[in-house]
N, C-alpha and C positions, 0 to 999 in steps of 0.2 A: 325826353329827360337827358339823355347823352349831348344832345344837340342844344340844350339848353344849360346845363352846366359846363360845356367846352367853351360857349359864346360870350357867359357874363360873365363883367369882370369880377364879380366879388364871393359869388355863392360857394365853387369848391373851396377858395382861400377859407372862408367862414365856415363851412364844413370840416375841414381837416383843422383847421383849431379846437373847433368841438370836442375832436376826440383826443385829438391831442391835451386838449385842457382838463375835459371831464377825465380821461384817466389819470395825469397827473394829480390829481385832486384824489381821485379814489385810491389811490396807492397806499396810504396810510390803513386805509378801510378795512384792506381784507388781510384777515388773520396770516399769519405762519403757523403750519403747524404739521406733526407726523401723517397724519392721515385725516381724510375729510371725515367730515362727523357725521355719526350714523344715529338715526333716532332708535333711540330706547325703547327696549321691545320684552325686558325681563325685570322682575321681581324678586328678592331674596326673599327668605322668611330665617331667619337663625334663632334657634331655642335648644337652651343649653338645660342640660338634664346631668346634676355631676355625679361624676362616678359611674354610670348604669353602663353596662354594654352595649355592645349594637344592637344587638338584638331587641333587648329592651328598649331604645330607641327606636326601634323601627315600628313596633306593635304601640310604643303609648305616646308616640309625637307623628312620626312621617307620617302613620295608615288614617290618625284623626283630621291631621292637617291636610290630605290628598279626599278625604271623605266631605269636609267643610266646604271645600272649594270647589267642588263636582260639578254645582251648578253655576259657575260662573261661564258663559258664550263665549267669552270673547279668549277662552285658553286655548293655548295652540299646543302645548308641553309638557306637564309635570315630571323632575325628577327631584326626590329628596336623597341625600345620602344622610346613609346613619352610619355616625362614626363613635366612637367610645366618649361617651358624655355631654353629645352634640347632635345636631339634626341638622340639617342645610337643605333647604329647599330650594330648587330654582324654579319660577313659571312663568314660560313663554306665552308670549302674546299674538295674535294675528299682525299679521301684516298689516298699516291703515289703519290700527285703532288708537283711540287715546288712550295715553300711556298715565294721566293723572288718575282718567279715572279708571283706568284699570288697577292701579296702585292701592285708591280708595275700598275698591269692592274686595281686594285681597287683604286689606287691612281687615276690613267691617266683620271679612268671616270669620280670619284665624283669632279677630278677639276676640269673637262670641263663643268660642272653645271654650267650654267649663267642666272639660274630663280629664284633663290635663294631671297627673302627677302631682301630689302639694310640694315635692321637691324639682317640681319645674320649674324654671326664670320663665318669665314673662318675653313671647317671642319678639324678634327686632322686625321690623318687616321692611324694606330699605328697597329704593327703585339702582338698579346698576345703570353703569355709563354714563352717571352726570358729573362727573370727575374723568381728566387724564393725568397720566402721571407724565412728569415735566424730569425732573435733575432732586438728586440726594444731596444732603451736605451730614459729611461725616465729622463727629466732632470725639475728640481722645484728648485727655490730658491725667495728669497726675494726680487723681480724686475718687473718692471710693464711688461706686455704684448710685447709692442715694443721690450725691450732691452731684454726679455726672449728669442724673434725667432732672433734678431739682436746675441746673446748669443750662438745660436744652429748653426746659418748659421757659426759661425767660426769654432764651434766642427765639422761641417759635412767639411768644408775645412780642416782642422787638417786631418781627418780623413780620406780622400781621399789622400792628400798628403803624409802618413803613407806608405802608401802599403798594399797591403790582404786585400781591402775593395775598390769595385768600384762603388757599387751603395748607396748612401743614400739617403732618400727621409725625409721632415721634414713634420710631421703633428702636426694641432693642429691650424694654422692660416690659415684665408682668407685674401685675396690679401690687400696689405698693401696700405693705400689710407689715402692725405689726403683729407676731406671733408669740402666745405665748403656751410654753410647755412644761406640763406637771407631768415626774414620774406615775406610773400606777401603784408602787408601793406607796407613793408621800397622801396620793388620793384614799388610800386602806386606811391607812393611818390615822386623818382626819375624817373619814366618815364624809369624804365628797364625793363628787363625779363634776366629771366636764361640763356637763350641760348645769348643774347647779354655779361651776363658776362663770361660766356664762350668764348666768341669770343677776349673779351677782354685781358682774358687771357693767350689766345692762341699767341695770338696779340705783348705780352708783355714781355711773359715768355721765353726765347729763347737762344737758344745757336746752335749759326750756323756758320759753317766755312764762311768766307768773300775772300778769295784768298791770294794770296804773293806779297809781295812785292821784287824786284829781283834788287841789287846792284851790285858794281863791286866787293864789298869784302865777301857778302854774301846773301842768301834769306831768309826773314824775314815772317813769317805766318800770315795771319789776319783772328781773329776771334771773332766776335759778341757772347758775355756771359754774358747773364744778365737771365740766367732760374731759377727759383724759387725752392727749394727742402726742403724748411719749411717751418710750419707754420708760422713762426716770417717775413720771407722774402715776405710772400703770404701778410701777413696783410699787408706790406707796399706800395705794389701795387696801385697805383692810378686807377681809376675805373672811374671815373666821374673828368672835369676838366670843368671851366667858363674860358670866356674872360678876367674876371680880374686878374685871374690868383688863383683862389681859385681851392683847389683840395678835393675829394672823395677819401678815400684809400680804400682799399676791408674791414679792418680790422676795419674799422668805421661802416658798416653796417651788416658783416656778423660775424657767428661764425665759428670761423675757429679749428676742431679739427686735431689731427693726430690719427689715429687711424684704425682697421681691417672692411674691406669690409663687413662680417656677423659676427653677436654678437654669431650664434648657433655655429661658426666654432672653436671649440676650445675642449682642454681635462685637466680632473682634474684627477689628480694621485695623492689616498692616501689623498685628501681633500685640493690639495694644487693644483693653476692652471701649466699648466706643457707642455714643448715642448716634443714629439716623436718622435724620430731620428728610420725611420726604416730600418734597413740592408737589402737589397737584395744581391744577385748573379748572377753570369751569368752558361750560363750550361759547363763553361771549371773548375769552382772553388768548393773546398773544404767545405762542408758546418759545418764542425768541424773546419776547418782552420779558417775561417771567424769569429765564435765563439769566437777561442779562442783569433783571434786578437782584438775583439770588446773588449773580457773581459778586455785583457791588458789596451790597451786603458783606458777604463773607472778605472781601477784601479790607472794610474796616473794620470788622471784628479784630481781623491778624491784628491789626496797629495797637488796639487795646486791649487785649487779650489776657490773661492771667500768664505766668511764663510754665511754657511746658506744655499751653491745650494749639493745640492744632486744628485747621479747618479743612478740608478736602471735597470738590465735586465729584460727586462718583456717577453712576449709571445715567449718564449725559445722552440721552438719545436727543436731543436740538441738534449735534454735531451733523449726525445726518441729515436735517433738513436745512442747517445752515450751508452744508455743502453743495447741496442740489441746487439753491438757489444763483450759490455764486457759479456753479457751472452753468448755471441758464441764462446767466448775465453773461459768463466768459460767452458762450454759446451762440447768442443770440448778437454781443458785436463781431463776434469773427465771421457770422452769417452778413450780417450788416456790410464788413470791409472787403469779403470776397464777393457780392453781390454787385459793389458799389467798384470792384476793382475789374472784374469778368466785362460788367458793362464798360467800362471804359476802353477796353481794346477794342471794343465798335463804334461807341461812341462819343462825344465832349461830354467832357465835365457834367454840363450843365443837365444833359441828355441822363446822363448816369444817377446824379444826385436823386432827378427826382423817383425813378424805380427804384433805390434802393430807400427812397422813404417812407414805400411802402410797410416795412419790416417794422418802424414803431410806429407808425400809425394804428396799423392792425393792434398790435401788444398793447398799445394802451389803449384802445377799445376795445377791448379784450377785458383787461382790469376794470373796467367802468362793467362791464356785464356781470362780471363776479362780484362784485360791490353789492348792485343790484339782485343777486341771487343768496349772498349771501355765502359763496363759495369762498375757499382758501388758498394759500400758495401750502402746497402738499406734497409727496409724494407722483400721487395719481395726477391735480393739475399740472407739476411739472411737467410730468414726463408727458402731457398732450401740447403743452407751449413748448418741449424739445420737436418734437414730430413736427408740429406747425412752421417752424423754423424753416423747415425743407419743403413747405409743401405752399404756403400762400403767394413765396416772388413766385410762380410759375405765370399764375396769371399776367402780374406785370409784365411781365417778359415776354411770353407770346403776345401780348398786345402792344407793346412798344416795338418789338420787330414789325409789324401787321402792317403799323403807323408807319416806321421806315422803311417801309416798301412801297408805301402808295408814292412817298414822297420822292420817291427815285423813280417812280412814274410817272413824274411832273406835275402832280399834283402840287396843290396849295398846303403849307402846314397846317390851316384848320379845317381844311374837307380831309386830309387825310389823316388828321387825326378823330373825326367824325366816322367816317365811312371805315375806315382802318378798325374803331370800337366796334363798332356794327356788325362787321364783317364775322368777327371771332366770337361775339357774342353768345351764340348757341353754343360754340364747342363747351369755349368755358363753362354756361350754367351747364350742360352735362357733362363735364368733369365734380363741377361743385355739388349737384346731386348724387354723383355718385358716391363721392366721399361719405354726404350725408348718410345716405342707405346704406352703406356698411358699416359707419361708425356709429348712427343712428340704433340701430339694433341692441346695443349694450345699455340703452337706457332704458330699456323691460326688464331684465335681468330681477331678479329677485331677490330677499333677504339681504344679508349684510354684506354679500358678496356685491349685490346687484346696487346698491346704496352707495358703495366704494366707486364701481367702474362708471355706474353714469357719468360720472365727474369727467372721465376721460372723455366720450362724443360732447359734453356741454363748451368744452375749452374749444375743443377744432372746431367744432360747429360755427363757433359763435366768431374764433378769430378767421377761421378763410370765411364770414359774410364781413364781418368789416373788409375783410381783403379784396371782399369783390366791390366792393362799394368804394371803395377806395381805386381798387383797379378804373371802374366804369364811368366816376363821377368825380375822381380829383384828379386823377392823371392825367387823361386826354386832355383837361384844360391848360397843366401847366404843358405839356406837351404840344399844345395848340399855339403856345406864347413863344413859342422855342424859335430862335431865328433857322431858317430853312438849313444854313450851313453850318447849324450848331449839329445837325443828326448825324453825321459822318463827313469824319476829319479826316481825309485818304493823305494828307499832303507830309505829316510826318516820318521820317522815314523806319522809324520802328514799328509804328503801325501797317504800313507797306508792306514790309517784309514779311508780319505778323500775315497779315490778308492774305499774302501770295503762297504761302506757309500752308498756310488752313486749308486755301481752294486747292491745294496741291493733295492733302490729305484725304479730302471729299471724293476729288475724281480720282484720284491712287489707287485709295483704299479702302473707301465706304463704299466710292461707285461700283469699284470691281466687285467688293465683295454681295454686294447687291445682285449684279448680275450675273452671277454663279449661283447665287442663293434662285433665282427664280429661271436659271437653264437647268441645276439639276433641282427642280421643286420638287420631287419625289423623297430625295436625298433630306433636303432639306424641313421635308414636314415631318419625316421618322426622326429626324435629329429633335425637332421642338417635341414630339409625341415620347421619345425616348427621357427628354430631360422631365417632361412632366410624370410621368411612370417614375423616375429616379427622386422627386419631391413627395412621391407618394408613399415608397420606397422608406424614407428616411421617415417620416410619420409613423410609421405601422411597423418597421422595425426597432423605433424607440431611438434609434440615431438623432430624434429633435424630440426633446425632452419638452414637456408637458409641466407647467407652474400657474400658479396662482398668481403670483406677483413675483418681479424679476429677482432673482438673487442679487443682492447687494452689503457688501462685509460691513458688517457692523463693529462698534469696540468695544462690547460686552459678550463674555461669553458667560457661560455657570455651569458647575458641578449640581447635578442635584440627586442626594444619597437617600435613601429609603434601607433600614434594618428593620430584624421585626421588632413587633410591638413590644413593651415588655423591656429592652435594652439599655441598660443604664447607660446616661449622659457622658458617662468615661469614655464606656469602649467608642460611643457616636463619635469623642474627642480624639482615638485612637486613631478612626479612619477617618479623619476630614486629615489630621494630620500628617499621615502616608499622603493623600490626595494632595494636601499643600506642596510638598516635598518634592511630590510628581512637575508640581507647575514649576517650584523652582529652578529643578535641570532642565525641564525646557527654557526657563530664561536665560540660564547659563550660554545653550546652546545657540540659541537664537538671536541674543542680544547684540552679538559684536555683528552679526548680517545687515543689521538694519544702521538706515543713514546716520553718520555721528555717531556710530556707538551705542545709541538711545537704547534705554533699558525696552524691550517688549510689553513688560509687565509694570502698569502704573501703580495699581491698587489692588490687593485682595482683600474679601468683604467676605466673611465666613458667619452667616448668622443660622443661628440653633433654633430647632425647635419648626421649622419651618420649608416647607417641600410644597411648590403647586402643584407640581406630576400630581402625587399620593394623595391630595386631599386628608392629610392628617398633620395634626399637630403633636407634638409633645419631644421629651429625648431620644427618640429612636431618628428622629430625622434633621437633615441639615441643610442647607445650599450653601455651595462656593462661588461667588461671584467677581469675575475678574475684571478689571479696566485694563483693556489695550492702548498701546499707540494708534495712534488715530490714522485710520485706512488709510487718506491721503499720505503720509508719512508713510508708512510701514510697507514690508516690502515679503511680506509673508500673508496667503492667502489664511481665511480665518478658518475653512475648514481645514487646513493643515496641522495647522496648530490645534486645534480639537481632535484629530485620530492622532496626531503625538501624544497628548495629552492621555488620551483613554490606553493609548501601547504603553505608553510611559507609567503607568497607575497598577495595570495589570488588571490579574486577580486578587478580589479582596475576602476572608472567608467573612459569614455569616449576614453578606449584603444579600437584599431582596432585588434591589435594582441600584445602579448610579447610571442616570444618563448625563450626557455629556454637552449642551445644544447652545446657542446664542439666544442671549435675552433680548425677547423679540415684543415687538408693541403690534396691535392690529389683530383684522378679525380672522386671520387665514386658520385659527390653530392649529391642530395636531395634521400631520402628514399623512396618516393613516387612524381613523376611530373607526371601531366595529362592537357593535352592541349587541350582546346575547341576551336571551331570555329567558328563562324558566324559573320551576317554582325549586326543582333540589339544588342545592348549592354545590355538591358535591359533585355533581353531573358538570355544570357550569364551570368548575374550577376544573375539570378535566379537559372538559372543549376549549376551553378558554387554553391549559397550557399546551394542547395538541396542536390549537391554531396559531398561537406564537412560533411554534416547534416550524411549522409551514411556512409562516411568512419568514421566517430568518433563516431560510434559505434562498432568498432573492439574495443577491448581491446589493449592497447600500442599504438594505434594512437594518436598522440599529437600535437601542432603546424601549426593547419591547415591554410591555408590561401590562399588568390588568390592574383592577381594583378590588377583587377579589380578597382579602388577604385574611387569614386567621389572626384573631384577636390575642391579649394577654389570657394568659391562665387565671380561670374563676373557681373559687372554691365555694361553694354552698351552703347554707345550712337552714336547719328548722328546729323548732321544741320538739323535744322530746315527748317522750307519753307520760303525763304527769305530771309533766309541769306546770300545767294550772293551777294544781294543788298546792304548789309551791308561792300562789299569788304571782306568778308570770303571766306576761301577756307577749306576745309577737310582736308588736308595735313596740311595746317596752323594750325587748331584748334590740331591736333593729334597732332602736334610736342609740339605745348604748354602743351597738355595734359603731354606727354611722361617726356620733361624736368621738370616738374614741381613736378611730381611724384617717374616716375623712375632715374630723374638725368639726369646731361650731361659730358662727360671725357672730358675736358679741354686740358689736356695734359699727359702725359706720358714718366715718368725717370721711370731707374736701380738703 
């Protein structure tokens, strides 16, 4: 095979096109994106129960929902949390099974559930990780609340409509409602109650098809429309009417606002209230593409904008993967011209060019395989096409010297670039196996960890076989074409010099040190025995720290606050606002350090209502999310700036936890999880804060917390004895209780 692609003239030229051509072609192919995509392996199930505690959550949702699904094989997991008016279920799946129909058999059960509460919602049952999240666009301008998300809902249909964007999601409002409120003296007064005006205006409000009417010249539709969709229209509703023909309208005794379901559900960008428009993806799209259509987008809104609204990118993680790539382009030419320039102090031009053409030939047969697989430019593929960088010229190169050696033993250019392949043959495939077998190993790995790292052995694998292939079967040919006194040009005098230079170093000071190394070989096997004891040393004393994936600064950081439950939305505002404060002196202080003066801090995003730590919702919790200067630029490590941040903040009274960490994408989570178990809670809540007490005595443990937490204060009640006799019933009292406190839904428009 060597002997026959050295000989003919056309086969490696037509070879090294191939790859050359088919990866240029597939370049378009393979995604950009944070991290390779990991198949879906989990289930939500969400069923909202309102008002009830956890407790009761947990006995009339999670124990039904974990009993339905028992017998489904293919579960690898059950956890529900039960939060105050919510259940969340997550269930994992085997490793290797189908994820549809696993989704299907977990539908089929929890809706055959028919013990359910009659004030339970109907469960969501939703499959996770078929969406990523891409880039936010923050929109603020000088408009009340209503018409800000009425504002957004059109940018996200614009936006959809566009093309290269199919998922947006708006944050920042709770379900838009309007409310209306009677005193309970005005209710005595007229001999009502809530749930009767609700009836009423259910009664009232109405838009219902009625049938057709059918002619000889045409059919005519009948339909009853008289539903109410404002405040203006709600007031005028009659509610109460006498025989004399005297009427009550709703707007005579109630107050009727329009307005958002929770006052904590909302986000302030930069001090102004503000909709978030968040981009996702699906796993077929571009997550650079998606970027850069957002960007557009949002560039020609500025132009025609109302005066006063503002557009901003916020939590931009592309940045990072746009930066990896151009350092593997910077990377991969500075490999290219030091390769192509090393070679040339041995030998011509011509000699040089083609060893260093190995380096894209390999890289775009490389891309043709990923194409092929279905693989992405990532994270993880990165950084195996950075490694590969250093490791495929080696072949070239010990077989291009091989070849210039035979040739200087007078040999002919094409038996010694025959016999020269030949010759090194073995070494190389067992250097190329070895590679394999080491890197090879990370593609058993397991779960979502094991899903991420194969990526890395698929890259190297697959770029040193083109490299060898390329080494064995296009080199030697054009190396075979080479004129004999193209291999070594000794005649110019800076090469000379260069030559006389090197052999002066070799036998100086490699030779000497060589023959030292093997007169005192005793000396010198305790020296290699001693350094390997010293690598083993730094392992086991923690001097080479142990990760998942490399640390790399990112330009998001967040606050994220947890009070307890129960907490009005004031005081949450009291302490996101000290916390704001905190960041601000750090920009103060920080800002004139970096290049140009550039402020440190781009954006602050303060949205209410909302904690991923805690797994709760409502005013007791918040997140502060920051946009940095972008790493490249910025001249301040990111974890510095976050133990400023937390010294800078202090202590705050009546916080359960703030932790302080970078908004991170990927499946590494949490740094440390430890799950207890038992049935007393109280037991649990004591291990639980003894073993926080333990770990936060390591140094660099930070952010501890559990999920444990005591709920709001419930007051209880029952009938009395007698009250039957009074014509009370339980039910009756509870429903009065319910509507009168929690509300009653009237009715329901889009």
């Amino acid at each position: 095979m060597i002997r026959f692609f050295a000989l003919h003239p056309t086969a490696a030229n037509l070879l090294m096109l191939t790859f050359l051509i088919v990866g240029l072609v597939s370049v378009g192919n393979v995604k950009r994106e944070t991290f390779p995509e990991i198949p879906p392996d989990k289930v939500r199930v969400v069923t909202a129960y309102p008002v009830a505690s956890a407790a009761q959550v947990e006995s009339a949702i999670c124990e039904r929902i974990e009993d339905a699904i028992d017998g489904i094989s293919e579960i690898k997991e059950v956890t529900c949390e039960a939060q105050e008016g919510v259940a969340v279920a997550s269930i994992e799946m085997h490793d290797g099974k189908d994820i549809d129909l696993f989704l299907n058999d977990i539908k089929a059960e929890v809706d055959a559930i028919s013990t359910f509460p009659d004030t339970v919602e109907d469960p969501v049952v939703t499959q996770l990780g078929r969406t990523d999240f891409v880039v936010a666009v923050a929109v603020t301008g000088p408009m009340s609340a209503p018409h800000l998300k009425a504002y957004a809902e059109d940018l996200k249909d614009q936006m959809l409509q566009g093309g290269g964007i199919s998922q947006v999601n708006i944050k920042g409002f709770s379900d838009h409602q309007i409310s209306i409120e009677i005193p309970a003296l005005t209710l005595r007064q007229y001999g009502l109650s809530v749930s009767r005006i609700a009836d009423v205006i259910q009664a009232q409000s109405i838009d219902l098809p009625a049938g057709s009417i059918e002619t000889e010249t045409s059919d005519v539709l009948i339909r009853f429309t008289d539903e109410r969709r404002s405040t203006r229209t709600f007031a005028s509703l009659v509610v109460v009417s006498g025989k004399s023909g005297s009427e009550i309208r709703l707007g005579d005794i109630a107050t009727i606002t329009d307005r958002f379901e929770l006052a904590e559900d909302k986000i302030i960008f930069n001090g102004e209230r503000a909709a978030l428009l968040e981009i996702t993806k699906n796993s077929d799209e571009d997550t650079l593409d998606v970027v850069d259509v957002v960007s557009d987008f949002v560039d020609r809104q500025r132009q025609i904008a109302p005066p006063g609204v503002r557009f901003e990118l916020t939590q931009n993680i592309s940045s990072i993967v746009r930066d990896r790539l151009d350092m593997l382009l910077g990377n991969g030419l500075q490999g290219l011209v030091l390769v192509f320039l090393t070679m040339w102090l041995f030998f011509s031009f011509r000699f040089s060019f083609w060893i260093a053409m190995g380096l894209p030939v390999s890289f775009l047969g490389t891309i043709f395989v990923m194409s092929l697989l279905g693989l992405s430019f990532d994270m993880i593929s990165m950084v195996g096409l950075l490694i590969a960088v250093g490791l495929l010229m080696d072949d070239a190169i010990v077989l291009a010297e091989n070849i210039a050696t035979h040739v200087a033993k007078g040999e002919s250019i094409v038996e010694a670039a025959i016999t020269g392949t030949k010759q090194v043959a073995p070494g190389v495939l067992a250097s190329y196996l070895t590679t394999v077998l080491v890197f090879g190993s990370l593609m058993f790995l397991k779960g979502h960890i094991g899903s991420i790292m194969k990526v890395l052995p698929i890259i190297l694998i697959a770029t040193l076989s083109v490299s060898l292939v390329e080494a064995f079967l296009i080199l030697p040919h054009h190396l075979a074409h080479a004129r004999k006194g193209d291999l070594r040009k000794g005649a110019s005098r800076f090469r000379s010099g260069f030559e006389a230079k090197l052999e002066w170093v070799r036998q100086n000071i490699v030779g000497r040190g060589v023959d030292l190394a093997i007169e005192w070989r005793y000396l010198s096997l305790g020296l290699a025995i001693a350094m390997l004891m010293g690598s083993v040393a730094l392992v086991a004393g923690g001097g080479l720290k142990f990760r998942v994936f490399p640390a790399i600064d990112g330009n998001v950081i967040q606050a994220r606050i947890l009070l307890p439950q129960g907490t009005p939305l004031a005081r949450t505002e009291t302490v996101v606002a000290q916390v704001t404060q905190a960041l601000e002196r750090i920009n103060q202080k920080l800002s004139p350090l970096q290049p140009g003066g550039q402020a440190l801090i781009e954006n602050v995003n303060i949205r209410f209502g909302s904690n991923i730590d805690s797994y709760e919702n409502g005013p007791h919790v918040a997140t502060v999310s920051v946009d940095l200067l972008d790493a490249q630029v910025r001249n301040t490590v990111l974890n510095d700036i976050l133990n400023m941040w937390r010294a800078e903040t202090g202590d705050l009274a009546d916080i359960i936890t703030i932790n302080f960490v970078e908004f991170q994408l990927g499946p590494a989570g949490r740094a440390i999880d430890i799950r207890l178990h038992g049935n007393d809670l109280d037991r649990l809540k004591s291990a639980s804060l003894e073993l926080q007490q333990w770990l936060g005595a390591y140094q660099g443990v930070r952010n501890l917390s559990d999920d444990l937490r005591p709920g709001k204060p419930e007051i209880r009640l029952r009938l009395s004895d007698g009250a039957m006799a009074l014509g009370m019933t339980a039910a009756e009292i509870a429903g009065q209780l319910r509507a009168a406190f929690f509300g009653k839904t009237a009715d329901e428009f889009q």
